[in-house]
C-alpha positions in Angstrom: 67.4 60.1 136.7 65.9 59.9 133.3 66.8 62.3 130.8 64.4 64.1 128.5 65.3 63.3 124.7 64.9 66.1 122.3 62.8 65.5 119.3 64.6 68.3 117.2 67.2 65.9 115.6 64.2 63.4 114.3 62.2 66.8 112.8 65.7 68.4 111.5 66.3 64.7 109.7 62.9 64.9 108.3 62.8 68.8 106.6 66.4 68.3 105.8 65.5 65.1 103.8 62.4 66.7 102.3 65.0 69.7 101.0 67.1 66.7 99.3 64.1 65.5 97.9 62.9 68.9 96.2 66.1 69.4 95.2 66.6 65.9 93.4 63.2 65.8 91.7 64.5 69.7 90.6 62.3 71.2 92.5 62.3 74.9 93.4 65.6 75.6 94.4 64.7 78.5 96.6 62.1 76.0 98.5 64.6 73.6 98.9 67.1 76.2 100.5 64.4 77.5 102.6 63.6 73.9 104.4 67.6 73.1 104.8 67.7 76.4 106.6 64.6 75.2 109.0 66.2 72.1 109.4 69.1 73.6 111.2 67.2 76.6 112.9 65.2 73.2 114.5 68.3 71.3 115.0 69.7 74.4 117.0 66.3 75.1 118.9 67.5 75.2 122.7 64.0 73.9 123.0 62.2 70.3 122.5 60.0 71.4 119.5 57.3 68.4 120.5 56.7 71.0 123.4 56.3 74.0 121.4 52.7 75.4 120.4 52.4 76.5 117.1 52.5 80.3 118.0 56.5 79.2 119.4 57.5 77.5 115.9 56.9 80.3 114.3 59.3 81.9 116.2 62.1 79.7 115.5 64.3 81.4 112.5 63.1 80.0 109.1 59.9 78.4 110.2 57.1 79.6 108.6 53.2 78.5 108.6 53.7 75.9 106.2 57.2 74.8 107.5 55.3 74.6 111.2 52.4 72.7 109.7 54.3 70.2 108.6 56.6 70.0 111.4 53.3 69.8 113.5 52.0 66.8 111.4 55.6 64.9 111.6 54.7 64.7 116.0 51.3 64.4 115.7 51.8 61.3 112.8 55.4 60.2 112.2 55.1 60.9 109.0 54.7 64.1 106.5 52.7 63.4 103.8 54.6 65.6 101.0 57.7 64.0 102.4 56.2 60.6 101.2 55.2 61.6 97.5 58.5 62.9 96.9 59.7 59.5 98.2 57.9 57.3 95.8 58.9 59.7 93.0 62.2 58.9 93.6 64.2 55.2 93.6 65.6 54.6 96.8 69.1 53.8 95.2 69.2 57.7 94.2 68.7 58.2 97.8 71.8 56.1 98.3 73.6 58.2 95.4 73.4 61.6 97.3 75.0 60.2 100.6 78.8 60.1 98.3 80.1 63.6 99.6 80.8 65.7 96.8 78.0 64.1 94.3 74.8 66.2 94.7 71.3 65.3 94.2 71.0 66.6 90.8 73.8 64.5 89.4 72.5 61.4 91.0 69.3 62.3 89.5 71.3 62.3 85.9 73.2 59.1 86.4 70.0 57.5 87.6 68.2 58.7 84.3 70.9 58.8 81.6 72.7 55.4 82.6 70.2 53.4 85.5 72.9 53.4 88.2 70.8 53.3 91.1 73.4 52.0 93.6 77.0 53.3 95.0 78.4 49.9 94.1 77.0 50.2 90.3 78.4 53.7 90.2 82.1 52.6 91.1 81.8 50.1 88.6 81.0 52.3 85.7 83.7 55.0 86.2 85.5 51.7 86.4 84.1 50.9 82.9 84.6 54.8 81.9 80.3 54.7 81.2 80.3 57.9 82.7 82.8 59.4 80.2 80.5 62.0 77.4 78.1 62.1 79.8 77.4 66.0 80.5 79.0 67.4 83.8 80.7 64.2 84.4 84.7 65.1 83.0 87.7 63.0 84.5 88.1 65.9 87.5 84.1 64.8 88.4 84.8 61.1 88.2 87.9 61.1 90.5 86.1 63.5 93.1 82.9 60.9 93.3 85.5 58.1 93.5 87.1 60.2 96.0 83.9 60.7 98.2 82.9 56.8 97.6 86.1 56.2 99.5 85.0 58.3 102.3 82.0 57.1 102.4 83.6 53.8 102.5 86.0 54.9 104.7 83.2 56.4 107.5 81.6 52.7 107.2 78.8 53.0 110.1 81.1 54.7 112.2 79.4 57.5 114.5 80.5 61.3 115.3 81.1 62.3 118.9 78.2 64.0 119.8 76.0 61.4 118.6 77.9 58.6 120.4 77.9 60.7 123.7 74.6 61.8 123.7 73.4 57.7 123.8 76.0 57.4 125.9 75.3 59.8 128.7 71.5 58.6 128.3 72.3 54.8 129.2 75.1 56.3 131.9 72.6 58.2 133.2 69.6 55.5 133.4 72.2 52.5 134.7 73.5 54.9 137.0 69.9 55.4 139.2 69.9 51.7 139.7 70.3 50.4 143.2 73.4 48.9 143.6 75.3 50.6 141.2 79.0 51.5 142.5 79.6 53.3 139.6 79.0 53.7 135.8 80.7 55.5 132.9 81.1 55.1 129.2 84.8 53.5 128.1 86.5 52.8 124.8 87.0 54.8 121.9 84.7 57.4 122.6 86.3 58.0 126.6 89.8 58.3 124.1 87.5 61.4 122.1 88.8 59.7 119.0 86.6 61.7 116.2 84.4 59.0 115.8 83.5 55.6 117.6 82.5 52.3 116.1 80.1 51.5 119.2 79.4 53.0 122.5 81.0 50.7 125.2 79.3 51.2 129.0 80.8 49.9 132.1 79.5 49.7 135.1 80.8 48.4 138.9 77.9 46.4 140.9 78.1 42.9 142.9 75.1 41.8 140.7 75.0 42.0 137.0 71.8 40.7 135.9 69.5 44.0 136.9 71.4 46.4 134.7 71.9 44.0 131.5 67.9 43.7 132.1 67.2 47.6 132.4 69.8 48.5 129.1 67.3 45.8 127.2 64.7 47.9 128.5 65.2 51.1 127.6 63.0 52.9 125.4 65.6 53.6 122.6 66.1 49.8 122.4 64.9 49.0 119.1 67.5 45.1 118.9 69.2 42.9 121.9 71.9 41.5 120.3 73.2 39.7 122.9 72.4 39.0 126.5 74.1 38.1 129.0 76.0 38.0 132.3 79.3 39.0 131.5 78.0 41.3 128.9 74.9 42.5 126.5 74.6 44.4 123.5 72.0 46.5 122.4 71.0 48.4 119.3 69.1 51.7 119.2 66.6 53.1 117.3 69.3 55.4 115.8 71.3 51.9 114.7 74.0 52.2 117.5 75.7 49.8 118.8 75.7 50.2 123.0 78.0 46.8 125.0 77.4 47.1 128.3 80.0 44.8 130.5 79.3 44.8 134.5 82.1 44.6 136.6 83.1 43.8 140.1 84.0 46.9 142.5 86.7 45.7 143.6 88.2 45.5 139.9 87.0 48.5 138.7 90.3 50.4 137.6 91.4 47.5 135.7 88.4 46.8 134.2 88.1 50.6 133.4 91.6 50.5 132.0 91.3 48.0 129.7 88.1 48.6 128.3 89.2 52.4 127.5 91.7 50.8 125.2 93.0 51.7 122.7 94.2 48.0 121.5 98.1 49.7 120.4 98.3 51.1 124.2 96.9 48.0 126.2 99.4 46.0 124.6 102.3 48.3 125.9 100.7 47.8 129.4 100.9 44.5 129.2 104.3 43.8 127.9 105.2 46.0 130.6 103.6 43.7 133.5 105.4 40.9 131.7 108.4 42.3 132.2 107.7 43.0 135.8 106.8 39.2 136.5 102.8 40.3 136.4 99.8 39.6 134.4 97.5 42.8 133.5 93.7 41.5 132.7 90.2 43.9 133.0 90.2 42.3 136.1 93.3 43.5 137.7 97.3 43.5 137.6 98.4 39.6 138.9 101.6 37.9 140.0 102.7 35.3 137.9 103.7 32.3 140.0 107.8 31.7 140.8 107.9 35.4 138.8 107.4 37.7 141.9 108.8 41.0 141.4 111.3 42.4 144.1 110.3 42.9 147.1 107.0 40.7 146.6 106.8 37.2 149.2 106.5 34.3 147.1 103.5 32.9 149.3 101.2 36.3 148.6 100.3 34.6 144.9 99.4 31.4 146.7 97.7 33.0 149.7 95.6 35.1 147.1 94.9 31.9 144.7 92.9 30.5 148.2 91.1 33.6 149.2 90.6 35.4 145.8 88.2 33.0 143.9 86.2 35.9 142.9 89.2 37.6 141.1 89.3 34.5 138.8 92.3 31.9 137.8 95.2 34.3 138.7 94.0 34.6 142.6 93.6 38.2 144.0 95.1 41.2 142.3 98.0 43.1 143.7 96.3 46.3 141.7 93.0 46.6 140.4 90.6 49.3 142.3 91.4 52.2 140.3 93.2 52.8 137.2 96.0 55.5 139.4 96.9 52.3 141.5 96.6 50.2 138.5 99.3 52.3 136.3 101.7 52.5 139.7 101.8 49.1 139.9 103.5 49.2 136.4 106.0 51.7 137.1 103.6 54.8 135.6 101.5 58.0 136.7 98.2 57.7 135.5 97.8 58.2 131.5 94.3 60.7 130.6 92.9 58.7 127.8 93.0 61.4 125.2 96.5 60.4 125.2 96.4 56.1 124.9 96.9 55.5 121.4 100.7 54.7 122.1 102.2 57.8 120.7 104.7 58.2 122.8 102.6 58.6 126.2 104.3 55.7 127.7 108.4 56.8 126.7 107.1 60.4 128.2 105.4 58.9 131.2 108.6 57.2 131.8 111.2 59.9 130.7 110.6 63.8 131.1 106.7 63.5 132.2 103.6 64.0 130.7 102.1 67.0 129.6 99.5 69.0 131.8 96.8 68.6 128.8 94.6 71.6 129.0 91.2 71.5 130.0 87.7 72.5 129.4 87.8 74.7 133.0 91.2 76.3 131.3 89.3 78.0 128.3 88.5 81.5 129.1 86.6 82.1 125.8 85.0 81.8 122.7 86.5 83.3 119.7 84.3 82.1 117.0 80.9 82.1 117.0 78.1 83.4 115.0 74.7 85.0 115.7 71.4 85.6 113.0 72.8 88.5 112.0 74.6 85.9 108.9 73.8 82.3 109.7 73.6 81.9 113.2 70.1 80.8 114.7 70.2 82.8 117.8 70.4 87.0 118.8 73.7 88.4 119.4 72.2 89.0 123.0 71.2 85.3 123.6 74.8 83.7 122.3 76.2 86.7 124.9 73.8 85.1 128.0 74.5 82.0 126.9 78.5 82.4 126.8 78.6 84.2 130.2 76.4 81.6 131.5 79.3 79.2 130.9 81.4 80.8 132.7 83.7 82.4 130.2 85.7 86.1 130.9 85.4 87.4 126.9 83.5 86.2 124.3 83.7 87.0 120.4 81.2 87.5 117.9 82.4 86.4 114.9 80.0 86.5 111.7 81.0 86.3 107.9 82.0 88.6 106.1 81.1 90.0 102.5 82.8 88.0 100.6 80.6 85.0 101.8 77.7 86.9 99.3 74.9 84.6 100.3 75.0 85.8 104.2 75.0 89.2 102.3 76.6 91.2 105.0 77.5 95.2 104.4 79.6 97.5 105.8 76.3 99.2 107.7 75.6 95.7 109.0 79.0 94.9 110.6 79.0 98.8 112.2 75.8 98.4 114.1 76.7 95.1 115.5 80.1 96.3 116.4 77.9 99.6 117.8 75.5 96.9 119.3 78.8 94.7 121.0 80.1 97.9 122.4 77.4 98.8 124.2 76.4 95.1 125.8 80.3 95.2 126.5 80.4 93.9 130.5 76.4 93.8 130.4 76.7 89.6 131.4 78.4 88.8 134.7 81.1 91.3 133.6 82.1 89.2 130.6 84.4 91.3 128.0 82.9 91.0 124.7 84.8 91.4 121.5 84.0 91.8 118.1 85.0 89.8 115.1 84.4 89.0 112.0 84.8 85.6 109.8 87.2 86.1 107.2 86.5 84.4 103.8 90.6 83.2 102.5 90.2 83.9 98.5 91.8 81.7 95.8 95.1 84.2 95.6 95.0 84.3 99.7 92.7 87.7 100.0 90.1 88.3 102.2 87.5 91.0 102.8 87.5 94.7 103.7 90.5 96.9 103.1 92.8 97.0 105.9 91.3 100.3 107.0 88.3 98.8 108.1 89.5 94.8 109.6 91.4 97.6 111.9 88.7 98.2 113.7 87.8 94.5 114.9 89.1 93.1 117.8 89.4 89.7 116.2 89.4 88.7 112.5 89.2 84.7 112.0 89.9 83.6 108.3 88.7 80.5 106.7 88.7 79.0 103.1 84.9 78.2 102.6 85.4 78.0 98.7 87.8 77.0 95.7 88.8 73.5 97.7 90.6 72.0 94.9 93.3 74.6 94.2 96.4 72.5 93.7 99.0 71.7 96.5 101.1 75.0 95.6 98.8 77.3 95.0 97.0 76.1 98.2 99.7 76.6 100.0 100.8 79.8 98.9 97.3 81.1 99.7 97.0 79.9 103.6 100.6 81.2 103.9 99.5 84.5 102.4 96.5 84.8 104.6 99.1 84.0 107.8 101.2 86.6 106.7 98.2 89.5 106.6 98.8 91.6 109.5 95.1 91.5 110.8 94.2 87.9 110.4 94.6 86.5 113.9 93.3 83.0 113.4 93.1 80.6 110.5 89.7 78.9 111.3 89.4 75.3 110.3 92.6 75.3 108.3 92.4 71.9 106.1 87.9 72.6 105.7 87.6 69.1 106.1 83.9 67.3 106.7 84.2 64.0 108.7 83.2 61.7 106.0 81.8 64.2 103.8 84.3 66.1 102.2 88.7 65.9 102.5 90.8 68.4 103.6 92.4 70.4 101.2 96.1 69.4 99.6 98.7 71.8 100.9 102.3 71.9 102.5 101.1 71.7 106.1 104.6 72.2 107.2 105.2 75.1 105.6 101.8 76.6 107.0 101.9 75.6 110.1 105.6 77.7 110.2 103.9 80.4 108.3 101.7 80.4 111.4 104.4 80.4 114.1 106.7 82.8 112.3 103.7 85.4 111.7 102.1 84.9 115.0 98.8 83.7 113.5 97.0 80.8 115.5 95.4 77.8 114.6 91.7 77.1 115.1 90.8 73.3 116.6 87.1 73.8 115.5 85.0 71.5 118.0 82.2 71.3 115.4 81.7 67.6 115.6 81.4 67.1 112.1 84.9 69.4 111.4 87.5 68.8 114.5 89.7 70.2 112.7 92.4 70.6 112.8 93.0 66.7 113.4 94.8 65.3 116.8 98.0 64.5 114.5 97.9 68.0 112.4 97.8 69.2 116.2 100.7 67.5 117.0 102.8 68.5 114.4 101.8 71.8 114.5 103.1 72.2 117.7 106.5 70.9 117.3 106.9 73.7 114.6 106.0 76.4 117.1 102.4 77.3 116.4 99.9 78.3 118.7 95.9 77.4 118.6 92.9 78.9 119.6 90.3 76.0 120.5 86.4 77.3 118.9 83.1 75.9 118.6 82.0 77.9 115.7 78.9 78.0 117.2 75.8 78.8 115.0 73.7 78.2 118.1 73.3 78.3 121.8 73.0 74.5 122.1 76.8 74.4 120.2 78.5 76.6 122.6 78.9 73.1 124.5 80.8 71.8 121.7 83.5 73.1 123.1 83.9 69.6 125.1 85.3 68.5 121.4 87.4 70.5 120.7 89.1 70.1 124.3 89.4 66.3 123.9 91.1 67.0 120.0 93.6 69.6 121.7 94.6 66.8 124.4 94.9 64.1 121.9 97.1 67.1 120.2 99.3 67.2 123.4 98.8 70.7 124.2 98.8 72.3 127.1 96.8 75.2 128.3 99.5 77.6 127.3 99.4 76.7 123.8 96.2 77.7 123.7 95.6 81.6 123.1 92.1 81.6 124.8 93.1 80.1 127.6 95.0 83.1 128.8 94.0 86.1 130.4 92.1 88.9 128.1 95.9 91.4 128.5 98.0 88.7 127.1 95.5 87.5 124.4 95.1 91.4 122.9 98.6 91.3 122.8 98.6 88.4 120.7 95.9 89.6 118.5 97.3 92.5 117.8 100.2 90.8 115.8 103.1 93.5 116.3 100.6 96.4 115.0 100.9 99.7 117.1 
C-alpha cells in the first residue's frame, strides 16, 4: 500500500515563513497577518493543494489571487521568488533569533541592528554580559523571558511532536508492511508510549529475512541520508531531518522484541530485575532460563535441550516466552502493561497489587466538546465540522467558538444567536448526532469572562481558557483559574496551564489548589489533543485525579483534518491513568447535561 503524502505542510511552511519575513523586515503588518492566516487555512485543507486548480485555492479561507499565485509557483518551482528577496534581506542568524519562543521577529530585527547578535548562542552571552541592558524594549522582565524561551528551545533540542513522528511513522509502517514476507510491522519506542514528543521514530518489523526491508526503508522516496545499514538494523534520515531505526526481527521473538523496543529504559529495567529474581534472563529476543537457576516447576534439562535446538534464539538457547508481549509479561508474574503506562510509575506495584486501570479509549469518547468553525478562527463551515464529527462516529458534538472578549475573532452577540439558531436547526440532521452549542470563554486577568450570566445561560456548554496576561504572578494566577472554576456556567477549563510544546511555558500557579477548585465546583479539566498543547500534561493528569477532578478529553479543532487529533489526547489521558469514567465525554449525553449544568435549576 503506498500512501499519498500531502503537500499542504511544505506550502503552509513556505507562506508561514514568508509572513515572518514581512514581519521582520517591518513589513506591512496586515500583509503579514493575512499570509499566517493562509498558511493555516492550507495547513487545515482536507485536500492535497498540488491537486487543486486554481479556481479550488481560491476557495480555501484566506487565499486570495496573489496568495494562490504564489502558492501555484511554490509546486510548479520549489521556490517563491518574493520568499527569496526577503531572504537575502535578512541574515540567516535573525532567522535563528525568531525560533526562541517569546522573542518576535521585530526584536530579533533590533538586537541584530543595535548590537550584531546574529546567533542564539551570541544572545545568551550578552544578557550574560547585561549588553542588552538600555537597550529599548529589552528591561530585566524581557531578558529573563528570552532566557526563558532559549531554555526551551534548548530544552525541545531536535526533538519531534506526535503527529509529525506518526505520520513518518505510519508511512514507513505502511510501505514495509506490503512487503512479501512481512509477519508483521509496527512502530515501537517512545512514540508507541505517546510520550509528547519522540527523539526518533523506531520501526520493527517480524520477517525470516531482514535484508529486503532494510533495502526498501533506504529506498523510500522521503529518504534524503542512510545512516547506517545493516542486518540487524538501519537508520535512515528524512527529508524532514527525522531520524527512522528500523530493526527486523524473527517471528518467533516478536513480543519480546516488541517489548523491549517499546521501552521506556526506567520500565525495561523493572522487567528485568524481575526475570532475575525468577532465575530468567529477559532480552528483545525473549524471556530465558538461566542455567542451575530454573524456576519452580521448570526441568533442569529444558535449558540444555533448548541450548541444542534453539541456535536461532542466540547464546541463551530457546526462550520459554517470547511470541507476544501477553505471554512475555506472564512469564514474569504480570498481565500485560498498555504502553501509555511503561515509564515505571507505579504500573508494575499496580499490576501486581490491586490491578491496573481500564485506561480509556479512543472507541470510549462519545464527543467533541471543543471545536471551532469559520465563524471565528476555524477553517471549515459549522456544517462540514458537523459531517465530519458524525462521520467519526460520535453521539453529540459541540461548537465551541470564541467569544468577544477574544476582539480580534470580533464576535457579537447577533453572531453567536444565529449560529446557536443555525445548531438548533442541524440538531440530529447527521446520523442522528446531538449537537450542542458552546462557546470559548476568554479567563480575564481578575478571573472574568465574557457575556453576563443572562446570556452564557443559554449555551449548552461554555469552555474557558486564559489566551492572554500569561505572566500574572503565582497568586494572582491562581486566584483567577480558581475564580473562573467557581462561575456557575463555566463547565470546562480548556487548556488550563496555556502551555506551547517548546514554544511558550505554562503559566505559574498553585495547581493543587486548582485542580480542588475544579473537583469541589464540579468544573472539568480539558486534555487538549492539539499536538503542539497536550495539555494538560500526563503528570498534571495524574495529580489531578487524585484530588478528585474530572476531564473532558478535546481536540480544539480548527479544522476537519484535527478532529483526528483526538488520538492525542487519548494516549495523554492513559499516560494520566484515567479511566473512561473520569472522562465526562465519554458518558452518555443524560449524564453529561447533568454535569454541565453545575447544580443550576
Amino acid at each position: 500500500m503506498v500512501r499519498v503524502v500531502r503537500r499542504n505542510e511544505e506550502v503552509e511552511a513556505v507562506l508561514q515563513e514568508y509572513a515572518d519575513l514581512i514581519a521582520i523586515t517591518r513589513g506591512d503588518a496586515f500583509k503579514a497577518r493575512a499570509y499566517e492566516k493562509a498558511a493555516r487555512a492550507v495547513g487545515g485543507c482536507a485536500r492535497d493543494v498540488s491537486r487543486l486548480s486554481e479556481e479550488e485555492l481560491l476557495g480555501i479561507p484566506g487565499v486570495g489571487k496573489s496568495i494562490a499565485g504564489k502558492v501555484t509557483e511554490y509546486l510548479r518551482t520549489g521556490t517563491v521568488g518574493v520568499v527569496e528577496e526577503r531572504r537575502a534581506m535578512i541574515p540567516a542568524g535573525v532567522r535563528e533569533l525568531i525560533t526562541i519562543p517569546t522573542l518576535g521577529p521585530k526584536k530579533a530585527m533590533a538586537l541584530y541592528e543595535d548590537l550584531s547578535i546574529s546567533s542564539v548562542d551570541e544572545l545568551a552571552e550578552a544578557i550574560r554580559r547585561e549588553r542588552l541592558r538600555g537597550l529599548k524594549g529589552f528591561g530585566p522582565k524581557t531578558e529573563e523571558n528570552i532566557l526563558h524561551g532559549i531554555a526551551l528551545l534548548r530544552q525541545a533540542g531536535g526533538r519531534i511532536d506526535l503527529h509529525t513522528a506518526m505520520a513518518v511513522a505510519e508511512e514507513v509502517v505502511a510501505e514495509l508492511s506490503a512487503l512479501t514476507g512481512c509477519e508483521n510491522c509496527v512502530y515501537a519506542g517512545s512514540l508507541r508510549r505517546m510520550r509528547e514528543t519522540v527523539g526518533d521514530v523506531d520501526i520493527l518489523v517480524a520477517a525470516r529475512a531482514s535484508r529486503p526491508f532494510m533495502d526498501a526503508l533506504t529506498a523510500l522516496p522521503a529518504t534524503a541520508e542512510v545512516i547506517a545499514h545493516g542486518g540487524k538494523k538501519t537508520s535512515i534520515r528524512t527529508v524532514k531531518g527525522i531520524q527512522v531505526d528500523l530493526r527486523v526481527l524473527p517471528p518467533h521473538s516478536w513480543g519480546a522484541g516488541l517489548q523491549y523496543f517499546t521501552g521506556s529504559k526506567a520500565h525495561n529495567i523493572r522487567t528485568r530485575t524481575m526475570a532475575v529474581r525468577h532465575g530468567l534472563k529477559l532480552s528483545e529476543y525473549g524471556i530465558f532460563e538461566v542455567p542451575g537457576k530454573g524456576t519452580k516447576g521448570t526441568k533442569g534439562t529444558k535449558s540444555a535441550k533448548g541450548a541444542a535446538s534453539g541456535k536461532a534464539a542466540g547464546a541463551e538457547g530457546r526462550p520459554v516466552a517470547s511470541r507476544t508481549e501477553d505471554e512475555v509479561y506472564a512469564r514474569l508474574g504480570l498481565p500485560w502493561i498498555p504502553p501509555t503506562l511503561r515509564e515505571d510509575r507505579g504500573e508494575i506495584e499496580a499490576a501486581l497489587g490491586d490491578g491496573l486501570p481500564e485506561l480509556v479509549t479512543e472507541d470510549d469518547v462519545r464527543g467533541d466538546l471543543h471545536t471551532h468553525t469559520d465563524l471565528t478562527d476555524g477553517l471549515a463551515p459549522l456544517e462540514e465540522m458537523a459531517e465530519a464529527a458524525a462521520a467519526r462516529g460520535y453521539a453529540y458534538y459541540a461548537v465551541t467558538d470564541h467569544a468577544p472578549d477574544l476582539y480580534m475573532e470580533q464576535m457579537t452577540d447577533e453572531k453567536a444567536l444565529a449560529q446557536r439558531r443555525r445548531v438548533r436547526e442541524l440538531d440530529g440532521a447527521y446520523h442522528g448526532m446531538r449537537l450542542l452549542h458552546g462557546t470559548e470563554l476568554n479567563i480575564g486577568p481578575d478571573g472574568d469572562v465574557d457575556w453576563p450570566a443572562d446570556f452564557l445561560d443559554g449555551f449548552d456548554i461554555r469552555v474557558a481558557s486564559i489566551h492572554s496576561h500569561f505572566a500574572l504572578g503565582r497568586a494572582a494566577m491562581t486566584k483567577r483559574l480558581v475564580r473562573a472554576c467557581e462561575n456557575p456556567y463555566v463547565n470546562v477549563i480548556g487548556h488550563p496551564t496555556t502551555r506551547l510544546i517548546g514554544r511558550r511555558p505554562g503559566v505559574d500557579a498553585d495547581w493543587d489548589a486548582v485542580y480542588a477548585a475544579c473537583a469541589r465546583t464540579g468544573t472539568a479539566l480539558e486534555v487538549n489533543a492539539q499536538p503542539d498543547r497536550l495539555d494538560l500534561r500526563d503528570e498534571d493528569i495524574t495529580r489531578a485525579k487524585e484530588l478528585g477532578a474530572k476531564f473532558a478529553i478535546d481536540t480544539d479543532a480548527h479544522s476537519v483534518l484535527h478532529l483526528a487529533f483526538l488520538r492525542y489526547g487519548v494516549g495523554t489521558a492513559q499516560r494520566g491513568w484515567l479511566t473512561k469514567d473520569d472522562v465526562i465525554n465519554t458518558w452518555p449525553l443524560t449524564r453529561l447535561k447533568r454535569f454541565l449544568r453545575k447544580g443550576r435549576r
